[in-house]
C-alpha positions as a Markdown table, in Angstrom:
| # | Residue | x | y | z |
|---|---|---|---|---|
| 1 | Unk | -52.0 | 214.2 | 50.8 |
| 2 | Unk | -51.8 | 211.0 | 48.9 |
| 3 | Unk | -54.7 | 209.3 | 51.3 |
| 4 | Unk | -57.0 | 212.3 | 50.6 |
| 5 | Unk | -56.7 | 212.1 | 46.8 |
| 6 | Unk | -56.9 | 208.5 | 46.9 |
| 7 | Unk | -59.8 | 208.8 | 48.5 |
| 8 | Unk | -61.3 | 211.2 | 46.1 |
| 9 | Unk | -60.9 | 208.9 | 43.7 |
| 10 | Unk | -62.6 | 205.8 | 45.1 |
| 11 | Unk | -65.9 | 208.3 | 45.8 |
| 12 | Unk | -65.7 | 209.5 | 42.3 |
| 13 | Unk | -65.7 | 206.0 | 41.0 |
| 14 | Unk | -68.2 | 204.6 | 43.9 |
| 15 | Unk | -70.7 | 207.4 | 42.3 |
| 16 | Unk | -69.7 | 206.3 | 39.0 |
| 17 | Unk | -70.7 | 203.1 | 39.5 |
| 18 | Unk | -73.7 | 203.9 | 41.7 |
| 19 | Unk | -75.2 | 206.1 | 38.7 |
| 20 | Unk | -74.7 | 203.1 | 36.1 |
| 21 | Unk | -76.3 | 201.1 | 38.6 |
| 22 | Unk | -79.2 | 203.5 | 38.4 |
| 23 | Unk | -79.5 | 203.6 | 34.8 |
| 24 | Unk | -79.4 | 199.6 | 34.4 |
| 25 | Unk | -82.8 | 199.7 | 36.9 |
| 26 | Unk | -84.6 | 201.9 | 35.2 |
| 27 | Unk | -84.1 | 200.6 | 32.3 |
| 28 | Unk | -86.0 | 197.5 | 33.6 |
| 29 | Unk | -88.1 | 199.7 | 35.4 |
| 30 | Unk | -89.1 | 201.1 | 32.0 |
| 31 | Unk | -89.3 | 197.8 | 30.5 |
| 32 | Unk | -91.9 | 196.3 | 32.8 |
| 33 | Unk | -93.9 | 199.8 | 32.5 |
| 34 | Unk | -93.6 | 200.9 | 35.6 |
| 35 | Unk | -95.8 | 198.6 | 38.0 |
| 36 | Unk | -96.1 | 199.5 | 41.1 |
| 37 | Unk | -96.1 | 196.9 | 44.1 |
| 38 | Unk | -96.7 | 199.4 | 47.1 |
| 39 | Unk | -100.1 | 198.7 | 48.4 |
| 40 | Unk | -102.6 | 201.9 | 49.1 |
| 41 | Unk | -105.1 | 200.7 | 51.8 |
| 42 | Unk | -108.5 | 201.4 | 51.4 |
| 43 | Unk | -109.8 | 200.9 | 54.0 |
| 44 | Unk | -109.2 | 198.7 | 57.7 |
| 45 | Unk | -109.6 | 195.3 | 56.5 |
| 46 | Unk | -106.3 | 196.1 | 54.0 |
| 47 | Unk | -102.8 | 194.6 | 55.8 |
| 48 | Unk | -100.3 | 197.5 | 55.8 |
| 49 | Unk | -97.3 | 197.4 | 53.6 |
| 50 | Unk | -94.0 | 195.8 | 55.4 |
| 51 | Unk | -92.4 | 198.9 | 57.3 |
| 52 | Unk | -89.9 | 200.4 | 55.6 |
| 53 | Unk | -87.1 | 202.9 | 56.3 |
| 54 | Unk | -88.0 | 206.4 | 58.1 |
| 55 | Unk | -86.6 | 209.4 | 55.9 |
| 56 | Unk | -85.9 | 212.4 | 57.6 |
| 57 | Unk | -89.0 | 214.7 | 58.6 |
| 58 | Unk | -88.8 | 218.5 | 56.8 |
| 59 | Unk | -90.1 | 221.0 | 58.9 |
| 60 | Unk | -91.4 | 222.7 | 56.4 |
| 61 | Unk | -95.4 | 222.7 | 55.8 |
| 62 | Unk | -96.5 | 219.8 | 53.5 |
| 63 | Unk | -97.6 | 220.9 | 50.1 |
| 64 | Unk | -98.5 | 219.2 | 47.1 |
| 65 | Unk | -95.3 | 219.0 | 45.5 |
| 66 | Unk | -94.1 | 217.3 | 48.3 |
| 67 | Unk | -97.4 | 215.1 | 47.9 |
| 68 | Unk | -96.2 | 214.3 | 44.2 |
| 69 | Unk | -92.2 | 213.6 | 44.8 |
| 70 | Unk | -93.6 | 211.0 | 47.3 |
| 71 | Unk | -96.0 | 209.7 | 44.7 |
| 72 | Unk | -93.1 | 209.3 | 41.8 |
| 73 | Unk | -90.5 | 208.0 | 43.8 |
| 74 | Unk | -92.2 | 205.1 | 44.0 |
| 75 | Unk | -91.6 | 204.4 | 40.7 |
| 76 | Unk | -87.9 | 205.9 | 40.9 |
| 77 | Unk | -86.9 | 204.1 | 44.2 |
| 78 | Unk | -85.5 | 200.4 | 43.9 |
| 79 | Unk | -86.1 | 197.9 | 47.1 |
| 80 | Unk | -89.2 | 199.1 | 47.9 |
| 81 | Unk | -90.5 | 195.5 | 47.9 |
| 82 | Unk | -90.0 | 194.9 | 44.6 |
| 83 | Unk | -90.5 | 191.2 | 44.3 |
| 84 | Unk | -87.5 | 190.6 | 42.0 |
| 85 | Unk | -84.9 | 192.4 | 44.0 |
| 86 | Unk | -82.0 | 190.0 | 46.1 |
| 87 | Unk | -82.9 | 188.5 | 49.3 |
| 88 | Unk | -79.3 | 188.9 | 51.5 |
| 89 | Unk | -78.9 | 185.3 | 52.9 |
| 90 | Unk | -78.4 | 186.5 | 56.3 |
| 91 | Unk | -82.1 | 187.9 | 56.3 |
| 92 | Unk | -83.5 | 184.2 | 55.6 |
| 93 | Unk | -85.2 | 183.8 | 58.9 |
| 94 | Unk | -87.1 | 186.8 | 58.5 |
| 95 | Unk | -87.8 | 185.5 | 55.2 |
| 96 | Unk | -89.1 | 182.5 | 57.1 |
| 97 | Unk | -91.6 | 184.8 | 59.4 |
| 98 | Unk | -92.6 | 186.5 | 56.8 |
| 99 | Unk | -93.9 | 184.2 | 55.1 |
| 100 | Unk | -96.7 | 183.7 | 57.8 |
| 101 | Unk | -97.9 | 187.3 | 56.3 |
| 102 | Unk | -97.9 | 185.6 | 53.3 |
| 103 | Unk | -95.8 | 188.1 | 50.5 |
| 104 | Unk | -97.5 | 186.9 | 47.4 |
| 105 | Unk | -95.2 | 185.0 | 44.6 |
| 106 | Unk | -94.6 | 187.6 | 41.7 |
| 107 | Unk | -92.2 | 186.3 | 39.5 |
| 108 | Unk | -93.9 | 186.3 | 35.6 |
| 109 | Unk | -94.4 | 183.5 | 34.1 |
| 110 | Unk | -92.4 | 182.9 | 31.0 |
| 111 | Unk | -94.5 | 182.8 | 28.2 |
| 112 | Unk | -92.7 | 180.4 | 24.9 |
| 113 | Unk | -95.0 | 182.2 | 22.5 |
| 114 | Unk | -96.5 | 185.9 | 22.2 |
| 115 | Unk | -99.9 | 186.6 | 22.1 |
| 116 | Unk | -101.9 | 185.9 | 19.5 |
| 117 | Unk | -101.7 | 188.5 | 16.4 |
| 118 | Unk | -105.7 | 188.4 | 16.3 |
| 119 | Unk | -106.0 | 189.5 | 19.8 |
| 120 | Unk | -103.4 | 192.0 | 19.6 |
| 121 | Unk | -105.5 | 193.4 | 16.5 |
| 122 | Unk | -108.6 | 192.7 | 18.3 |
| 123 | Unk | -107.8 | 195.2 | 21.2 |
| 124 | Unk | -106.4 | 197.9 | 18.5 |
| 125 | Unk | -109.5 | 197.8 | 16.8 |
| 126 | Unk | -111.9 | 198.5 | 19.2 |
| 127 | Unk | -109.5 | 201.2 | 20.8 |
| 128 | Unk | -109.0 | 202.8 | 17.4 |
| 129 | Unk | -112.7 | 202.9 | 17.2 |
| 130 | Unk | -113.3 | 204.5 | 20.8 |
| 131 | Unk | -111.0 | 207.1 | 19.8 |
| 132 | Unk | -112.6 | 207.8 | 16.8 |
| 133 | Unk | -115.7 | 208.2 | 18.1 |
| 134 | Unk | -115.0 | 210.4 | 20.7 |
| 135 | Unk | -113.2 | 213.0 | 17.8 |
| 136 | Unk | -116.3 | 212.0 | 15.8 |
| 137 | Unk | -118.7 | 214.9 | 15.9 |
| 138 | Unk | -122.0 | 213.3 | 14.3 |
| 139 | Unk | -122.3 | 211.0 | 17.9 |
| 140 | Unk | -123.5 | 213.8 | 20.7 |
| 141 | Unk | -123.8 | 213.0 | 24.0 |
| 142 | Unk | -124.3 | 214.8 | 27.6 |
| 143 | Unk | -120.7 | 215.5 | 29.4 |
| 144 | Unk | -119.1 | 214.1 | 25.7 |
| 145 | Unk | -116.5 | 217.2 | 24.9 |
| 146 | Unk | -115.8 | 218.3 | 29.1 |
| 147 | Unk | -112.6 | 217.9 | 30.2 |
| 148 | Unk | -111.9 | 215.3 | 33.3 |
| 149 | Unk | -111.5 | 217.9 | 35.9 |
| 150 | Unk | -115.2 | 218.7 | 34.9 |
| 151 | Unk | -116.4 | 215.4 | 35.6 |
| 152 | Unk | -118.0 | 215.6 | 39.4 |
| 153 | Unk | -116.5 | 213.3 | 42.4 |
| 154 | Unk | -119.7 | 210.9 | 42.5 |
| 155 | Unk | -119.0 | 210.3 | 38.5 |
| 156 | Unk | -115.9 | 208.4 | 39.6 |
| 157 | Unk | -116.6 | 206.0 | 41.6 |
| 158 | Unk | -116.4 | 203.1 | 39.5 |
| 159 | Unk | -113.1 | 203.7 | 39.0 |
| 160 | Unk | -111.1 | 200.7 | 41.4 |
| 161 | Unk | -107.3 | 201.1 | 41.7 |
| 162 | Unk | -104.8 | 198.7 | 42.6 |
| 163 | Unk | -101.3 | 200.6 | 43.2 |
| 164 | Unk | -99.9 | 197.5 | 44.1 |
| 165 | Unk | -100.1 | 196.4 | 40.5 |
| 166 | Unk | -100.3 | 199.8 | 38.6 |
| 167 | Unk | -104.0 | 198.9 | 37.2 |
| 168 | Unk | -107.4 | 201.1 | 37.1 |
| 169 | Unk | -110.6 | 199.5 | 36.7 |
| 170 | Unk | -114.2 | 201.0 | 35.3 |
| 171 | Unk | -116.6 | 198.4 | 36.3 |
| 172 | Unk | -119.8 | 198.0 | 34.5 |
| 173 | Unk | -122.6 | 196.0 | 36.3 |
| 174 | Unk | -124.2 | 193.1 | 34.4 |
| 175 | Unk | -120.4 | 192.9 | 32.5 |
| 176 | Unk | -118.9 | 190.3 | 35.1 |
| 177 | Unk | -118.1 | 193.3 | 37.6 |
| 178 | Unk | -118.5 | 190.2 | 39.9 |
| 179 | Unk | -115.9 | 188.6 | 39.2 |
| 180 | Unk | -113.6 | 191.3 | 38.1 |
| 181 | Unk | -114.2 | 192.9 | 41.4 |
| 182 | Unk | -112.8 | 189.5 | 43.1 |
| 183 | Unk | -109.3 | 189.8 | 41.1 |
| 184 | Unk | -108.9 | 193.0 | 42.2 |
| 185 | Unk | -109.7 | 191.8 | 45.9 |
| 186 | Unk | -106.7 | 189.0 | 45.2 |
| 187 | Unk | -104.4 | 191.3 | 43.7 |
| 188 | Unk | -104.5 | 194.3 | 46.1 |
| 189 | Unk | -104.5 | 192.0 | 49.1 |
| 190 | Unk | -107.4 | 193.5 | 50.8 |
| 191 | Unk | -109.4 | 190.7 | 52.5 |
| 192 | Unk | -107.8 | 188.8 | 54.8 |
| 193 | Unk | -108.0 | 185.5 | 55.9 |
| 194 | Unk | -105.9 | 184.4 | 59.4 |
| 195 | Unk | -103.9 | 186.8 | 58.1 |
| 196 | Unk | -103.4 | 185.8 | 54.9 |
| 197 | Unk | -104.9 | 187.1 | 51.7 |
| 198 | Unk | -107.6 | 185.4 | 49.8 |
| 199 | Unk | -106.0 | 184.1 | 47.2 |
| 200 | Unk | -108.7 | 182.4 | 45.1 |
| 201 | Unk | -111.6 | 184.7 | 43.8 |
| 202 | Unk | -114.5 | 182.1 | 44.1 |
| 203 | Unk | -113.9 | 182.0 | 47.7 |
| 204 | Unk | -114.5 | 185.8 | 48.5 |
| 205 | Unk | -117.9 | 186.3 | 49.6 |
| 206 | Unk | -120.5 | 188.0 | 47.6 |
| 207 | Unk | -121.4 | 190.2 | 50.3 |
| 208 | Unk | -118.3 | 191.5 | 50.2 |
| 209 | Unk | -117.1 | 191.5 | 46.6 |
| 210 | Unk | -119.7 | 194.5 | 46.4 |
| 211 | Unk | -118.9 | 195.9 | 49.7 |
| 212 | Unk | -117.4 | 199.5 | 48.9 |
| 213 | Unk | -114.6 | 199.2 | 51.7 |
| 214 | Unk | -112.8 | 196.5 | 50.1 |
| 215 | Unk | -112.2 | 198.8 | 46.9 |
| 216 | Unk | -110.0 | 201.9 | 46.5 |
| 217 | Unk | -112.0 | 204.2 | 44.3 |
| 218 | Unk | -111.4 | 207.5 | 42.3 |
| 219 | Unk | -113.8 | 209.2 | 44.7 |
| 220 | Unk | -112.6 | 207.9 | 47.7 |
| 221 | Unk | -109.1 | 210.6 | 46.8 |
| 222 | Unk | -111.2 | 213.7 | 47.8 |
| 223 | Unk | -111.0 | 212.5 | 51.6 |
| 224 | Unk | -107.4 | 212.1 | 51.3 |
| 225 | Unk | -105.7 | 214.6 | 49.2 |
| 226 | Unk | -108.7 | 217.4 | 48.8 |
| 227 | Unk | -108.8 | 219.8 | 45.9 |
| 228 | Unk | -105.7 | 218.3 | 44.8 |
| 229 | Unk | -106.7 | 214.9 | 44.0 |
| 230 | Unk | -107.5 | 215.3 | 40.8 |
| 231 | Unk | -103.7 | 215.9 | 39.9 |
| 232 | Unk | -102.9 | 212.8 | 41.5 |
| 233 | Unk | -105.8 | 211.2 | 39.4 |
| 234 | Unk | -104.4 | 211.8 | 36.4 |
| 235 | Unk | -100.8 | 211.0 | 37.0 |
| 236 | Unk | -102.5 | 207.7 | 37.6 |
| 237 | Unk | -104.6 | 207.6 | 34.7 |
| 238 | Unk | -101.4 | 208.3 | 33.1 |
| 239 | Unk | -99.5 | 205.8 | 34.3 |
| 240 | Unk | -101.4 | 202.6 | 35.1 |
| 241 | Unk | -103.0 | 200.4 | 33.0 |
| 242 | Unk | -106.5 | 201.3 | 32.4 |
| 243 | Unk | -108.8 | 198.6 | 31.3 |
| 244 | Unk | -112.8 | 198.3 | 31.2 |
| 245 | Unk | -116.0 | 195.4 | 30.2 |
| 246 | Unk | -118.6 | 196.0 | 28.3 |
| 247 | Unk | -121.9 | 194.2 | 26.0 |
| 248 | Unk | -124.3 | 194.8 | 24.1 |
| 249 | Unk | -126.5 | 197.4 | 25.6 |
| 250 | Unk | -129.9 | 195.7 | 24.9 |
| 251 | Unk | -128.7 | 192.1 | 26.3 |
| 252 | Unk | -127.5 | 194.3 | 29.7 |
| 253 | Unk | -130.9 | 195.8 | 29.7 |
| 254 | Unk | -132.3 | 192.0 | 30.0 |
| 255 | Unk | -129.4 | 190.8 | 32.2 |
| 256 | Unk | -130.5 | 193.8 | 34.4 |
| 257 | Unk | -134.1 | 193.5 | 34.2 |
| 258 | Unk | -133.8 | 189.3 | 35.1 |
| 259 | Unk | -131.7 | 189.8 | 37.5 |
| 260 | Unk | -133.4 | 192.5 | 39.7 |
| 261 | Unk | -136.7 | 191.8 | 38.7 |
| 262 | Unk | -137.7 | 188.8 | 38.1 |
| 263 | Unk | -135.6 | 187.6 | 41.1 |
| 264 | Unk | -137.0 | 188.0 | 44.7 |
| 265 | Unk | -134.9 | 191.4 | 45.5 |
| 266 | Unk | -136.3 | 192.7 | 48.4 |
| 267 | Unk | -134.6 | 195.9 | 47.9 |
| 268 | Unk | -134.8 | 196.9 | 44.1 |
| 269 | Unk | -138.6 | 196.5 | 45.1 |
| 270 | Unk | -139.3 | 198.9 | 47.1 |
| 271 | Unk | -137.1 | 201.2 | 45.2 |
| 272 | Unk | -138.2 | 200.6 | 41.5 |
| 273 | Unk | -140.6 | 198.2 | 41.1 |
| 274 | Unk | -143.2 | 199.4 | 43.2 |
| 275 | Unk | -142.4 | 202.9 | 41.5 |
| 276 | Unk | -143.3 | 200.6 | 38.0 |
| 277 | Unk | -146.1 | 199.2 | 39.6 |
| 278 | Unk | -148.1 | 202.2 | 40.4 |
| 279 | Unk | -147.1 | 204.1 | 37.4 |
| 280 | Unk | -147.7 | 201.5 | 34.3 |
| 281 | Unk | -149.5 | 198.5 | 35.9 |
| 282 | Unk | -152.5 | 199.6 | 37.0 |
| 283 | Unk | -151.7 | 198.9 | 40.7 |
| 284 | Unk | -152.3 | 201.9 | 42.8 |
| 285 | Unk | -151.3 | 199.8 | 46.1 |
| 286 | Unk | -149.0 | 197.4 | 45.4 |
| 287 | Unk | -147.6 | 194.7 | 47.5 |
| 288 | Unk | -145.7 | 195.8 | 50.9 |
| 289 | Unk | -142.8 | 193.4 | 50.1 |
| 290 | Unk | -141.3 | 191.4 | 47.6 |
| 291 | Unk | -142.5 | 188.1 | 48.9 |
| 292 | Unk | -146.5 | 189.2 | 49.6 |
| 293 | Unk | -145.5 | 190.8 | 45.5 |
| 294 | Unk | -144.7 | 187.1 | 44.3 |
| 295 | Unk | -147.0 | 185.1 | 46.7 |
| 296 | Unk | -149.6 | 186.9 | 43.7 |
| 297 | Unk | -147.6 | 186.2 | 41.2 |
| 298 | Unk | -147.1 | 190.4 | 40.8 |
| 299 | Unk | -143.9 | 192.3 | 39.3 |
| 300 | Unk | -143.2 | 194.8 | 36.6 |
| 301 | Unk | -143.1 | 193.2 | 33.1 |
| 302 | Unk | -140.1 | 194.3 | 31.0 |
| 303 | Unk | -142.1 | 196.4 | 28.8 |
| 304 | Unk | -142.9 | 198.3 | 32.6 |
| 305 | Unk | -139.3 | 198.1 | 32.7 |
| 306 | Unk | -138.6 | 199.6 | 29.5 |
| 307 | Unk | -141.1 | 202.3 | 30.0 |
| 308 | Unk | -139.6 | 203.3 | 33.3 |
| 309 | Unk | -136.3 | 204.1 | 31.5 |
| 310 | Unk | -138.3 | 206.2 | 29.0 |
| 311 | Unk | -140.2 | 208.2 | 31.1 |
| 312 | Unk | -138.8 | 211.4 | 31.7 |
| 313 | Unk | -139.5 | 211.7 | 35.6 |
| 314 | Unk | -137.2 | 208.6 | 36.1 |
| 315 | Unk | -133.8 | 211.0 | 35.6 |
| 316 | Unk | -135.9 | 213.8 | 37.3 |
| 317 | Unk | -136.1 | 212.1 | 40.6 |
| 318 | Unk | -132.7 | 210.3 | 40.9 |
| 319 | Unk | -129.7 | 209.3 | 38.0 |
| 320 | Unk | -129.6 | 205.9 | 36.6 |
| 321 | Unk | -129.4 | 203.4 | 38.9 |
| 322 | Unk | -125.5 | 201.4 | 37.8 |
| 323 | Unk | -127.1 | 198.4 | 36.6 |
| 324 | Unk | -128.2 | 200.4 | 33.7 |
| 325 | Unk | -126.8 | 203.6 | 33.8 |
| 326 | Unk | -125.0 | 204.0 | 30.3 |
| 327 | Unk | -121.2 | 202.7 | 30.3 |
| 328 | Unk | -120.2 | 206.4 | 28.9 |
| 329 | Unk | -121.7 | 207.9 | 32.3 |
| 330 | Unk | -120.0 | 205.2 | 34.4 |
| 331 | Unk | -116.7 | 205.4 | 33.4 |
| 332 | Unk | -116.0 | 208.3 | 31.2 |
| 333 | Unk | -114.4 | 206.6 | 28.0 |
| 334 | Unk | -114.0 | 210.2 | 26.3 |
| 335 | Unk | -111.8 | 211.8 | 28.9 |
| 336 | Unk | -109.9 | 208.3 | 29.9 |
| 337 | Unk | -107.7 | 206.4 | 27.2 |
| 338 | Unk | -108.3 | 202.8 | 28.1 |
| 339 | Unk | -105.7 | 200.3 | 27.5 |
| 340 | Unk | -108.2 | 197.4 | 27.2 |
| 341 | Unk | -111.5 | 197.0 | 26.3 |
| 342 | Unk | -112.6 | 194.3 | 26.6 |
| 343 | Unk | -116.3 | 192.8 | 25.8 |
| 344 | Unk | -118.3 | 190.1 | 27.4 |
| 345 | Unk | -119.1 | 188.1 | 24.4 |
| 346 | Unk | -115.4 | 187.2 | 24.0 |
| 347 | Unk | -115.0 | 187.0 | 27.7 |
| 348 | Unk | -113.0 | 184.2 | 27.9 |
| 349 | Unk | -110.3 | 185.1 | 25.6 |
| 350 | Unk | -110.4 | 188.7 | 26.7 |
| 351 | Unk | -109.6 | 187.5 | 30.5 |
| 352 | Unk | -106.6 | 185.6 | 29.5 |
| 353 | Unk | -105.0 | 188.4 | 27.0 |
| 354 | Unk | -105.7 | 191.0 | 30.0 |
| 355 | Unk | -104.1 | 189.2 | 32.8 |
| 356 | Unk | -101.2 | 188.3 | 30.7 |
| 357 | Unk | -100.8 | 192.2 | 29.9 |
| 358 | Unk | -101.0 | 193.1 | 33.3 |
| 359 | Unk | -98.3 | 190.6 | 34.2 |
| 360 | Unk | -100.8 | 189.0 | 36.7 |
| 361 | Unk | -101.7 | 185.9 | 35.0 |
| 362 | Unk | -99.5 | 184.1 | 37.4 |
| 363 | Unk | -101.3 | 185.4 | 40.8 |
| 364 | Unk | -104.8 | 185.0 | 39.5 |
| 365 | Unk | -106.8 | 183.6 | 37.4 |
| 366 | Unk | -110.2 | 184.5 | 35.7 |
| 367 | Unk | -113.0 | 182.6 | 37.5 |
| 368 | Unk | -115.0 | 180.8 | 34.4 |
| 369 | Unk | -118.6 | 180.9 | 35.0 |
| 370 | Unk | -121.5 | 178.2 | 33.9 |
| 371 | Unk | -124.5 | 180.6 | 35.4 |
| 372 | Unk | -126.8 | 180.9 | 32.5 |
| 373 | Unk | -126.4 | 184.4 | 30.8 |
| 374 | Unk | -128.4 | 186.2 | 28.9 |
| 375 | Unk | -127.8 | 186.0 | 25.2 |
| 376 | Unk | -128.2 | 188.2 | 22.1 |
| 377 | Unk | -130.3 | 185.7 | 20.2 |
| 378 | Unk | -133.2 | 186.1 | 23.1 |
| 379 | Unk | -133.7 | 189.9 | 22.0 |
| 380 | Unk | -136.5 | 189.8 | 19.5 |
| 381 | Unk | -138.6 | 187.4 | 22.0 |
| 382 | Unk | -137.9 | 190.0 | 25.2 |
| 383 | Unk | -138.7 | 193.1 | 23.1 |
| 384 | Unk | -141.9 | 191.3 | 21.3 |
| 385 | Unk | -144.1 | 193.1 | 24.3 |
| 386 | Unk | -142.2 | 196.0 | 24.0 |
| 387 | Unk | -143.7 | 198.8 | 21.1 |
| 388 | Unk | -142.0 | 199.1 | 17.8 |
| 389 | Unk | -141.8 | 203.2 | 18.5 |
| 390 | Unk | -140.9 | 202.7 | 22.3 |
| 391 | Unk | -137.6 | 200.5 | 21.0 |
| 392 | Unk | -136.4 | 203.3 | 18.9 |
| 393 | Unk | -136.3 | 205.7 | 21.6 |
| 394 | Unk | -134.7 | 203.0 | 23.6 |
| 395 | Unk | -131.7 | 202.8 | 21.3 |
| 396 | Unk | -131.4 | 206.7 | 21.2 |
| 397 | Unk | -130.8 | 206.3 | 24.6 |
| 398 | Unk | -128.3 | 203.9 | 24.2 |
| 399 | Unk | -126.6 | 204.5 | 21.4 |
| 400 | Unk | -123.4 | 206.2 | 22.6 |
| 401 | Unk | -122.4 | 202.9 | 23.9 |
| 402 | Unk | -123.3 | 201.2 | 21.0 |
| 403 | Unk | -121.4 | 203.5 | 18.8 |
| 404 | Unk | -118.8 | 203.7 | 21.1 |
| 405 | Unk | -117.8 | 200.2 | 21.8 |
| 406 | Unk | -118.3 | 198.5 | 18.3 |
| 407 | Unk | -122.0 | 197.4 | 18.4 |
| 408 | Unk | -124.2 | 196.9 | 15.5 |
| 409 | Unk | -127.8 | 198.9 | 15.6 |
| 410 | Unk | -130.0 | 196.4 | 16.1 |
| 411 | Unk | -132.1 | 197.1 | 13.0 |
| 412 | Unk | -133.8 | 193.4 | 12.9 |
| 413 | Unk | -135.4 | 194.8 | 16.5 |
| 414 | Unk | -135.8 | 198.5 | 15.5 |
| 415 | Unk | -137.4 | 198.0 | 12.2 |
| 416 | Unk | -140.4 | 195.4 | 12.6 |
């Protein structure tokens, strides 16, 4: 009799100290706002996570509460490769083959001062703004006041998501999507080198920094969870750290229109330029390619370009195409609450604070670029061919994002 109670006693205090255990985690769980470090693979060229202990199979039919107690016991569960929890000393020569895998070093730096009041301000600002905006009912704009689960599957695909890292990404073309596609190649692990992820984001290959299998998208979830993936959307949204770039609308305009263009691009000819070419150039037959096109010394001039955007046929026939689709259409900034906006005229400063947030700044690094970008001061010479009238409606276009994301009106432009 005296074994047995004994031995009630010890389980009652083994729980005891089991829950407290529990509590002190997610504490620090809470602490570190919940990142997560269990990869999703979106696609083949993604390594699989480390395999980890089989539970028990139900035989009841899967369901999508069952889908959702998965989903948050990541958070809940510790040793689920959290990079901070013990290594047993007897498990060093796995450690050892492991390594060929290559687990990525995740301990946070230690940083001696906090970040700098004016960025902290900076980043309030401009989200106090969005939100006022959005509430603000003098700025009207298509799909402004519907709900997310109103915005359609294709709207979402410029949403990337790293669950390895608890971090959502909008990316804008013309905004250094380049580059912020290649950190969140590095972080999520999805290219592989000999096995080992790419580490350094110059070294990924353009081809595939834009190649739609290394990036786990919004839309991608209606393959894998169906009607219920917008649920599991928004405990995302909710969740993870939500951050987005953008500039001034006008100088993406010219980014766009330089890049695609005035660039030999054989296949934003055939799509767009020949389409310019007939319609506001006078040139009923244009070129077959790109190169017979600039053998002439023939392509759209950026007033063509600006008319093309104007003219109401251009939305009839096809949306926008991304390079200058406005940044409310791409990534929805009235239905999502970003936790970082950050703007390409303060790029370099906006990099840092970002990766420091995300807790990252140790594992990557934002590539610095010295390519030539457009600037603000070349506007008045790019819109000097472009009419006074035709600039106005231009802006209308536009001006959500303006509004939006803190730009002035470009009066200097808009009122000659």
């Amino acid at each position: 009799m005296g074994t047995s109670r004994m031995f009630h006693i010890f389980v009652i205090l083994g729980s005891a100290f089991m829950i407290l255990l529990i509590i002190i985690y997610w504490d620090d769980v809470g602490a570190s706002h919940l990142y997560l470090h269990t990869p999703v693979s979106p696609g083949p060229k993604i390594p699989h996570p480390p395999p980890q202990r089989q539970r028990p199979q139900s035989s009841r039919t899967p369901s999508f509460l069952s889908d959702i107690d998965a989903f948050v016991n990541q958070f809940l569960e510790p040793g689920t490769g959290e990079p901070t929890d013990p290594v047993p000393a007897e498990a060093s020569n796995q450690s050892e083959k492991a390594e060929e895998r290559y687990v990525p070093r995740r301990e946070w730096k230690i940083h001696l001062t906090p970040v700098a009041p004016e960025l902290r301000e900076r980043q309030e600002q401009r989200r106090r703004l969005l939100q006022e905006m959005c509430a603000n009912d003098s700025l009207v704009f298509p799909g402004k006041n519907r709900s997310f689960d109103d915005i359609p599957n294709k709207e979402l695909d410029h949403l990337i998501v790293d669950d390895r890292h608890g971090i959502i990404y909008c990316y804008v073309p013309k905004v250094a999507c380049s580059n912020w596609k290649r950190i969140m190649i590095v972080l999520s692990e999805s290219l592989l080198q000999e096995g080992v992820p790419q580490r350094d984001p110059l070294a990924i290959p353009r081809d595939l920094v834009h190649n739609s299998s290394m990036h786990f998208t919004f839309n991608k979830f209606w393959k894998r969870y169906g009607k219920f993936a917008k649920h599991l959307m928004k405990v995302k949204l909710k969740k993870y750290t939500k951050f987005l770039f953008v500039r001034d609308p006008f100088v993406r305009l010219i980014s766009a229109y330089r890049n695609k263009f005035e660039l030999r691009n054989e296949d934003f000819y055939r799509r767009f330029a020949q389409v310019m070419l007939r319609r506001y150039a006078n040139q009923p037959s244009p070129p077959a390619s790109v190169d017979e096109a600039f053998a002439v010394g023939i392509h759209p001039s950026f007033s063509h370009f600006i008319q093309y955007l104007l003219d109401p046929l251009t939305e009839k026939e096809m949306p926008f195409n991304e390079h200058w689709r406005q940044v409310y259409r791409l990534c929805h900034p009235c239905q999502i609450d970003y936790d970082f906006i950050g703007h390409l005229e303060t790029a370099e400063e906006d990099g840092e604070h970002l990766l420091r947030q995300l807790r990252v700044d140790n594992v990557v690094e934002f590539p610095t670029s010295n390519r030539n970008l457009t600037a603000s001061s070349w506007e008045a010479d790019w819109f000097s061919t472009v009419p006074v009238e035709a600039r106005r409606e231009l802006y209308k276009l536009y001006e959500p994002d303006f509004r939006l994301f803190g730009y002035d009106r470009p009066d200097s432009i808009l009122n000659e």
